[in-house]
C-alpha positions in Angstrom: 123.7 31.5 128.3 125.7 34.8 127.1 128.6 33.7 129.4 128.8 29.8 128.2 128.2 32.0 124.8 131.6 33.0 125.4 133.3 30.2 127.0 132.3 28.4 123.4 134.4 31.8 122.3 137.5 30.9 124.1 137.3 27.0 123.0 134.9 25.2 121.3 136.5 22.1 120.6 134.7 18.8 122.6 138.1 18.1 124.4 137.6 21.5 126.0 134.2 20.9 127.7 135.8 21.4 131.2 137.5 24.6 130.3 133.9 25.8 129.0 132.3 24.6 131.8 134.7 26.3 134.6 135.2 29.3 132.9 130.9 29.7 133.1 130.9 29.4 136.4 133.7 31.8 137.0 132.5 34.6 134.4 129.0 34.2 136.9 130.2 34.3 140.2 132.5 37.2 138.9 129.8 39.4 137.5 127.8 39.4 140.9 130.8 40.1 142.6 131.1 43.2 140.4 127.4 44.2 140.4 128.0 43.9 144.2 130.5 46.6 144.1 128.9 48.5 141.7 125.4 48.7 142.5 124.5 46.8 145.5 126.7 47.2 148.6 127.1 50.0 150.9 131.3 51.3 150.7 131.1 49.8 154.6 130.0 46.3 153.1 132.1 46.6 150.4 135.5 46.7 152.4 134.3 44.2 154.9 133.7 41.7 152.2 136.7 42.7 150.6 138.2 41.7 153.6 137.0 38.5 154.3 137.6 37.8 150.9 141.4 38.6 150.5 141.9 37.3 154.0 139.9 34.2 153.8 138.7 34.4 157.1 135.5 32.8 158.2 135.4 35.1 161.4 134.8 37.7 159.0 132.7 36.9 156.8 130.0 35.9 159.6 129.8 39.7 160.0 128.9 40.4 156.7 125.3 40.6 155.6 123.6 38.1 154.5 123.9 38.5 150.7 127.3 39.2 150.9 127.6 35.8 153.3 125.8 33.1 150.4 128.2 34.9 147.8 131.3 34.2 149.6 130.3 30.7 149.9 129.1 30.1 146.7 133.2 31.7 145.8 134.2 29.0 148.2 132.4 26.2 146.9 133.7 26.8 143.4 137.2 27.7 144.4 137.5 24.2 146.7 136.1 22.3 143.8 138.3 23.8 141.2 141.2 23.1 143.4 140.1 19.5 144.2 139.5 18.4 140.5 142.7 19.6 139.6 144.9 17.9 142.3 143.0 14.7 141.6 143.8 15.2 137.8 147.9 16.8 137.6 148.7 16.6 141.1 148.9 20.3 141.5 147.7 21.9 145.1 146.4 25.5 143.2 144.4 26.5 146.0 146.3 29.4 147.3 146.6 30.7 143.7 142.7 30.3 143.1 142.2 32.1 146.4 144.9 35.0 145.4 142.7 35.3 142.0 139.9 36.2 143.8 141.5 38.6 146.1 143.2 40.4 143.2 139.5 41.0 141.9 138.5 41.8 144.8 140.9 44.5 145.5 140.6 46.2 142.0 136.6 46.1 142.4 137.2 47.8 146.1 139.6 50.2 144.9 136.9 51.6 142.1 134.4 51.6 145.2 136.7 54.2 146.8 136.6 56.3 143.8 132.9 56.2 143.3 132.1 56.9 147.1 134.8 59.4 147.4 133.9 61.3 143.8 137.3 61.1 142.8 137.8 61.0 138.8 141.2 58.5 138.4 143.2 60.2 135.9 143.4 57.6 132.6 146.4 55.9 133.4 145.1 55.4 137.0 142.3 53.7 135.9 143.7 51.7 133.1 146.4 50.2 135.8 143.0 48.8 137.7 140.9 48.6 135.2 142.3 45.5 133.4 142.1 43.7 136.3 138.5 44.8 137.3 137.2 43.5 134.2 137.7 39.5 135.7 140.0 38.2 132.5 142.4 37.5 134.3 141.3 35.6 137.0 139.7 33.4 134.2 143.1 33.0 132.8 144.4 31.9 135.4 142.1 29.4 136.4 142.0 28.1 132.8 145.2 27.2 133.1 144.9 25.0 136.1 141.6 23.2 134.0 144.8 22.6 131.4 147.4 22.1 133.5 148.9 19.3 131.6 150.6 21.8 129.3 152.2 23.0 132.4 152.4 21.2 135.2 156.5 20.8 134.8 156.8 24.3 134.6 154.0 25.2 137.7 154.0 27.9 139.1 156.7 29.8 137.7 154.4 29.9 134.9 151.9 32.0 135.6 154.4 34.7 135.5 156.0 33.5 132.2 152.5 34.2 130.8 151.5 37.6 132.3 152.1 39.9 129.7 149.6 37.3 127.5 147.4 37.7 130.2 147.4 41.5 130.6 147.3 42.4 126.8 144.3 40.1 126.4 142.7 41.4 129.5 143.2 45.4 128.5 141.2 44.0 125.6 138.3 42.5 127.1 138.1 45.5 129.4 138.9 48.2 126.7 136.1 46.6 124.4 133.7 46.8 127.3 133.9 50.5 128.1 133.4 51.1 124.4 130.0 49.1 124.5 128.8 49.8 127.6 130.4 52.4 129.8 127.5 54.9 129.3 124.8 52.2 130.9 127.3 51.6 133.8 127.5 54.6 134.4 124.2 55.4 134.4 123.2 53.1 137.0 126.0 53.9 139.0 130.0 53.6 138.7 132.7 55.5 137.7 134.0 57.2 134.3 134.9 54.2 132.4 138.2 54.6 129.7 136.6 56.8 127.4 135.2 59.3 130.2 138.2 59.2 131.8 140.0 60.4 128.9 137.6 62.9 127.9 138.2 64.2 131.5 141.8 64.4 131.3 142.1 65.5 128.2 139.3 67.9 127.4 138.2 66.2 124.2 135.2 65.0 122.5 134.0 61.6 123.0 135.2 60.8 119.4 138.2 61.1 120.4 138.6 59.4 123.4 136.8 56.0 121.4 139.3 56.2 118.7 142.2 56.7 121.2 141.1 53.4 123.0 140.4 51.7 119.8 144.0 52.3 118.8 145.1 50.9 122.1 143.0 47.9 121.1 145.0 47.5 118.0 148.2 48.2 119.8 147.3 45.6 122.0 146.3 43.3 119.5 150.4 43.8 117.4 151.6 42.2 121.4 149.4 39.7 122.1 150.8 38.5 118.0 154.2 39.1 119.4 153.7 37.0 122.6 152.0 34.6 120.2 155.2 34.0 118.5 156.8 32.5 121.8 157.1 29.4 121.4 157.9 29.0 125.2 154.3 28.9 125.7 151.4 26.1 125.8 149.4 26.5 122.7 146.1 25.5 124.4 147.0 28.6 127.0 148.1 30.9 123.9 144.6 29.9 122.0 142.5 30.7 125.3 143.8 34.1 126.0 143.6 35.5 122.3 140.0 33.7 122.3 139.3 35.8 125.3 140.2 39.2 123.7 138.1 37.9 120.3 135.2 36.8 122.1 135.1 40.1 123.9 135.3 42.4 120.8 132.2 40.1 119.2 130.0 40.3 122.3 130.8 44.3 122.9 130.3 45.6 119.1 
């Protein structure tokens, strides 16, 4: 219910019910994906199913354990009926790129892993460079797009890169607005500094500090995602969704 909360965030209108509807079942599987690196799997498990993952390999992922085994298919499942609906709809084989969205996450998730199990503090900028991608946004993004790829089908998949900086300035938002709400919990049960540890770390400040540091990078953030806003290069259904992303985020973390 709190992630179809926020799929109403990025479109509420009826003629987006799909977009609501996919980006649900992404936000899901993406959270136990992350609790699976976070909490749950052994850094042995971890790089095995980051393996099988980023290599698709079925060989692989029969060596995993069995958790690890109905999560991978349940990524499958998703990812061949995503890619299905939207060749039957705009004629666009996206199933390498769904596949490479999940391997990006992946990697950034296995990468903070490494951190945790080697006690190694990233320095801010280290973790800021992963950190966006960790959060999921951009994998949700992405995939959005392909649920509206009418508004881009002629330009596909050059695209995607067209609309990065959109997508990393609303991402650094989602994730920046989590750390502020919730990075103490997380780490509590278990992760690594978030943004405003990691600052405090680097730094040698207070933690009021470090939050009103990342809640000017938030409004930094904000003054590009206006300027890529002004493009008018860009779908406006694609524009909406990714500053509804960074909205919706800021509501559900304060």
């Amino acid at each position: 219910m709190e992630i179809y909360f926020w799929g109403t965030g990025l479109s509420f209108e009826p003629q987006y019910a799909k977009c609501r509807i996919c980006f649900t079942k992404y936000a899901c599987l993406a959270t136990v994906v992350d609790d699976i690196y976070d909490i749950y799997g052994s850094l042995e498990e971890l790089e095995c199913f980051t393996k099988a993952v980023t290599g698709w390999d079925v060989k692989v992922v029969q060596e995993l354990p069995e958790y690890m085994r109905v999560m991978f298919s349940a990524i499958s499942d998703f990812t061949n009926e995503l890619a299905q609906q939207t060749l039957t709809d705009h004629g666009l084989d996206v199933l390498p790129y769904i596949k490479e969205q999940w391997a990006i996450l992946c990697r950034a998730h296995i990468r903070e892993a490494r951190w945790f199990y080697g006690g190694q503090t990233p320095t801010f900028d280290e973790y800021i460079k992963n950190a966006w991608i960790s959060i999921g946004s951009l994998g949700g993004l992405v995939l959005l797009c392909f649920v509206e790829a009418d508004s881009i089908v002629n330009q596909f998949p050059n695209c995607l890169k067209d609309y990065s900086q959109l997508f990393y300035w609303s991402s650094l938002i989602t994730r920046l607005s989590d750390d502020l709400g919730t990075s103490k919990a997380e780490m509590e049960r278990g992760d690594i500094p978030k943004a405003v540890q990691a600052y405090m770390i680097e730094k040698g400040v207070s933690e009021e500090t470090a939050r009103n540091h990342v809640k000017e990078l938030i409004s930094n953030s904000w003054k590009k995602i206006n300027e890529e806003i002004l493009d008018n290069r860009f779908s406006r259904a694609i524009v909406n969704l990714s500053k509804n992303m960074a909205r919706t985020a800021q509501c559900i973390y304060q």
